[in-house]
C-alpha positions as a Markdown table, in Angstrom:
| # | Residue | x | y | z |
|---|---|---|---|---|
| 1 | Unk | 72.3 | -3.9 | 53.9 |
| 2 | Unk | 74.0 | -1.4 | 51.5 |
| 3 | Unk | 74.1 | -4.0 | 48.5 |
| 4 | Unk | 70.1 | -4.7 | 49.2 |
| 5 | Unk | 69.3 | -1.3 | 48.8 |
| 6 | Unk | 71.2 | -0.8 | 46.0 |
| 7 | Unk | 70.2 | -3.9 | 44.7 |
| 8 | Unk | 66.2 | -2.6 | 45.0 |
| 9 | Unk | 67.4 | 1.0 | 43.7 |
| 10 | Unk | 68.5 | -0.7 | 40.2 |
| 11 | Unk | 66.1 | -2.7 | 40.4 |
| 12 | Unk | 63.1 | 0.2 | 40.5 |
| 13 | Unk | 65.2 | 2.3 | 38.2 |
| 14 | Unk | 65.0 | -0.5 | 35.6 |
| 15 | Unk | 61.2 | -0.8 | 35.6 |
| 16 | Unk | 60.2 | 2.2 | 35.1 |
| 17 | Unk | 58.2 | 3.2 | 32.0 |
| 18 | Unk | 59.4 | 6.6 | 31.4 |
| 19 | Unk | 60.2 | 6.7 | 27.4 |
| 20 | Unk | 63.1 | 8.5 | 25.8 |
| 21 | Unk | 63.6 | 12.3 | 25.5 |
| 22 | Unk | 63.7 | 10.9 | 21.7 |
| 23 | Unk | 60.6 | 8.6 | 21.8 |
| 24 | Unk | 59.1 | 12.0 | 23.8 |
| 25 | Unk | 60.3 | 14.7 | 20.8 |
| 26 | Unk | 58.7 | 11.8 | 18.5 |
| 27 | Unk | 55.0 | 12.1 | 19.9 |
| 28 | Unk | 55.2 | 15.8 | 20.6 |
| 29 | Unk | 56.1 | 16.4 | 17.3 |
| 30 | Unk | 53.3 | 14.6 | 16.1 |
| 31 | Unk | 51.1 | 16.4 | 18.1 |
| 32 | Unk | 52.5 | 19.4 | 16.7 |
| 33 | Unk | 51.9 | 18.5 | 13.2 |
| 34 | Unk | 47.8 | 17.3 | 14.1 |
| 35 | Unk | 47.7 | 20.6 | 16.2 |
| 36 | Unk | 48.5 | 22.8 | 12.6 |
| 37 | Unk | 46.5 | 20.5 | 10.6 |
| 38 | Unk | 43.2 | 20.8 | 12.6 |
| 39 | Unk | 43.7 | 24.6 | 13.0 |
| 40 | Unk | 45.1 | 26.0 | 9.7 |
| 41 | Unk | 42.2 | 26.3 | 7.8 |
| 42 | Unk | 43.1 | 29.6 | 6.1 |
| 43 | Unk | 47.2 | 28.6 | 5.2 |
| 44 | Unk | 49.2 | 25.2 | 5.2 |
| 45 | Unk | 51.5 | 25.1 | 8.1 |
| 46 | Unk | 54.8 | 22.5 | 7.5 |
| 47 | Unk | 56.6 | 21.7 | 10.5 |
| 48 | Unk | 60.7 | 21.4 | 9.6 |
| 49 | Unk | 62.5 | 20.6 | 13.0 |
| 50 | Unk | 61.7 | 19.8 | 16.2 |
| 51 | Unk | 64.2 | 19.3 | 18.7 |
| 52 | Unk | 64.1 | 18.4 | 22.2 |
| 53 | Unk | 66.3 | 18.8 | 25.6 |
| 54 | Unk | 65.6 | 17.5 | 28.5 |
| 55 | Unk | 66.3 | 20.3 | 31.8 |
| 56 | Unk | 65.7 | 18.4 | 34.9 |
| 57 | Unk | 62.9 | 16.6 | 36.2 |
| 58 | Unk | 59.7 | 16.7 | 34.7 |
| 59 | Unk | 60.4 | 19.6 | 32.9 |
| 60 | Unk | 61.3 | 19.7 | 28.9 |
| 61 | Unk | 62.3 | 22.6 | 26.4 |
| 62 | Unk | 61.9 | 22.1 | 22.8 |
| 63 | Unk | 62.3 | 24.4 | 19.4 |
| 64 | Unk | 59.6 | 24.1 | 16.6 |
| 65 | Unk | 60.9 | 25.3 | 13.0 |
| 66 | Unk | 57.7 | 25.8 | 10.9 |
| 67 | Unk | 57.2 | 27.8 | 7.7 |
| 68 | Unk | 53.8 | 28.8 | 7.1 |
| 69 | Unk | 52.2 | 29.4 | 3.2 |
| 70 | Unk | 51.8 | 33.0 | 2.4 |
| 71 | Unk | 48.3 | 33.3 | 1.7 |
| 72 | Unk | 48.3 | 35.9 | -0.9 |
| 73 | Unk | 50.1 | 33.2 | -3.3 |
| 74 | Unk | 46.6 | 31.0 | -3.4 |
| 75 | Unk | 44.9 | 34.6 | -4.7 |
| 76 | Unk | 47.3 | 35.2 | -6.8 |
| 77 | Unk | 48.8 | 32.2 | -7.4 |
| 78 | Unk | 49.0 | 32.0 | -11.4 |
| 79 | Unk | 51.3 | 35.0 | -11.4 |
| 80 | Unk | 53.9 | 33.2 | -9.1 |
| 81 | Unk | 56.3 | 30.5 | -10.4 |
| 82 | Unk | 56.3 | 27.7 | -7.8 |
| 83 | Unk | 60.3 | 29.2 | -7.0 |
| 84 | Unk | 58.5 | 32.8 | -6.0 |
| 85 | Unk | 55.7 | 31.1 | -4.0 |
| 86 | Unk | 58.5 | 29.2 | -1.6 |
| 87 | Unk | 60.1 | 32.3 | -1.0 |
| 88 | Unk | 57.2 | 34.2 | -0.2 |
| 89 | Unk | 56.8 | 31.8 | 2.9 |
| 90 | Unk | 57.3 | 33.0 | 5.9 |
| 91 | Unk | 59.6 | 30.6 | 8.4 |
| 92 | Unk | 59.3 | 30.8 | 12.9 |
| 93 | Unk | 60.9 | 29.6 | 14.9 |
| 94 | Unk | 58.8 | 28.8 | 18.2 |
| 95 | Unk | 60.0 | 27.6 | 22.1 |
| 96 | Unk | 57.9 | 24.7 | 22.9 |
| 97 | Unk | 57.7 | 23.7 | 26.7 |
| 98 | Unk | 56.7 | 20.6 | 28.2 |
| 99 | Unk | 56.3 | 18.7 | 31.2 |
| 100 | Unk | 56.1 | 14.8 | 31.9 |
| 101 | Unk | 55.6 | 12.6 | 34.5 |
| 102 | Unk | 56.4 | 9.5 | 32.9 |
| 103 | Unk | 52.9 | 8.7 | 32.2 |
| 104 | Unk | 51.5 | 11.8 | 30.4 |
| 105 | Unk | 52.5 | 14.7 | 28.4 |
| 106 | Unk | 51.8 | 18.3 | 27.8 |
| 107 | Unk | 53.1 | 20.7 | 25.7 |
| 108 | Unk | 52.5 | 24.3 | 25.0 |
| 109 | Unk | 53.6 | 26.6 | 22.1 |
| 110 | Unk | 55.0 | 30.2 | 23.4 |
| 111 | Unk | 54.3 | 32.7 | 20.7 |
| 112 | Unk | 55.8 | 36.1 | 22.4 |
């Protein structure tokens, strides 16, 4: 009896759908980059790094590196070498949370 249930344990364990903490970070981080580029109208947005850790059950924390265009260098733009407008960027660093269920995502941003 033992051997059956363990048998239909591996067996359950095997089929389920659930993708990777990888494939997961993959599709967030897409998300990520769709969320800046449909809501940065004013300055670009580049997302470096995202990384993602899984802490127990259907519960995920990630970190989102982005550096976002200074604004001023548009206005003023000709008086910046392309050198002084990369360092007039400003990089965050943002915890991302997220919870799945093996079926669906979401994700949310914490800024402070």
């Amino acid at each position: 009896m033992k051997k059956l249930l363990f048998l239909f344990a591996l067996i359950l364990i095997s089929c389920e759908q659930r993708i990777s903490t990888e494939e997961l970070a993959r599709e967030i981080e897409r998300d990520i980059i769709e969320h800046f580029a449909e809501n940065s109208d004013v300055t670009k947005v580049e997302l470096l790094e995202f990384t993602l850790v899984h802490k127990g059950g259907n519960e995920y924390k990630g970190i989102a590196d982005v550096i976002i265009e200074n604004p001023f260098t548009d206005v003023f733009g000709s008086d910046f070498s392309e050198e002084e407008k990369k360092s007039l960027n400003m990089e965050y660093t943002y915890a991302v949370e997220v919870i799945y269920d093996g079926e669906t995502y979401t994700w949310e941003m914490l800024t402070d």
